[in-house]
N, C-alpha and C positions, 0 to 999 in steps of 0.2 A: 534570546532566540535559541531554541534548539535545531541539531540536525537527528534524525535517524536515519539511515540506509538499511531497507527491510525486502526481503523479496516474497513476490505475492504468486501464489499458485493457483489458477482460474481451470473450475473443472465447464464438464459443457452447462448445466445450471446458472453459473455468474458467468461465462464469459462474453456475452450479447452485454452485459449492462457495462456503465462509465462508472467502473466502480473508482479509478484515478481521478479524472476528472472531477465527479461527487466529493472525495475529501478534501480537493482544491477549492469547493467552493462553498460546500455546507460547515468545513471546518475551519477556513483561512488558512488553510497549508501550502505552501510554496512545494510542487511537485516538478523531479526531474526524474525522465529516465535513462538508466546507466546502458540498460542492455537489455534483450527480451527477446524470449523464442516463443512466437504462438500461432497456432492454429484455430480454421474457426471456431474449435468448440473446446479447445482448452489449450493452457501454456503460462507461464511464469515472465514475469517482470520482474528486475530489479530498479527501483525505485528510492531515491532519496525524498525525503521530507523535511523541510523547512518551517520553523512556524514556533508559535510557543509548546512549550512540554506538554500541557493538559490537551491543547487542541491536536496534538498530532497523537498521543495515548485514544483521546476518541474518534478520530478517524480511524485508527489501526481497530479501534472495538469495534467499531464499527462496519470496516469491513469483514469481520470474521462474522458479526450477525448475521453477515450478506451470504456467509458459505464461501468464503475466501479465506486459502491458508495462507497465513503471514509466518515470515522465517526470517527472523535479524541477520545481518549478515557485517562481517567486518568487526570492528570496534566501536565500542561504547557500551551503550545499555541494551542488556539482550533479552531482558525480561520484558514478555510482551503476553 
């Protein structure tokens, strides 16, 4: 099992959608959140992810297809 801590920037276009939620379920990733400032129509989460390495790689692709910027944060792997 891998971990990343990634933080995700929701403009007003993705912020209505479960874009967290969605990589908890469509990709088996264990989601926590650390911290978060948002508003209705846009704002930043910091988000850990648990899960295998491949599955949480395609949730992270996955939410950038959505128009969601992802920003690693902390240590480990920052290539995203």
């Amino acid at each position: 099992m891998a971990k990343r801590r990634v933080m995700l920037s929701f403009t007003p276009e993705t912020s209505s959608e479960p874009i967290i939620y969605n990589i908890g379920q469509q990709f088996n990733v264990i989601t926590n959140i650390g911290r978060a400032n948002a508003t209705e129509d846009r704002g930043w989460i910091e988000v850990e992810f648990d899960g295998e390495e491949k599955d949480i790689e395609d949730g992270i692709a996955w939410a950038i297809s959505r128009g969601v910027r992802v920003e690693p944060i902390g240590e480990g792997k920052t290539e995203i």
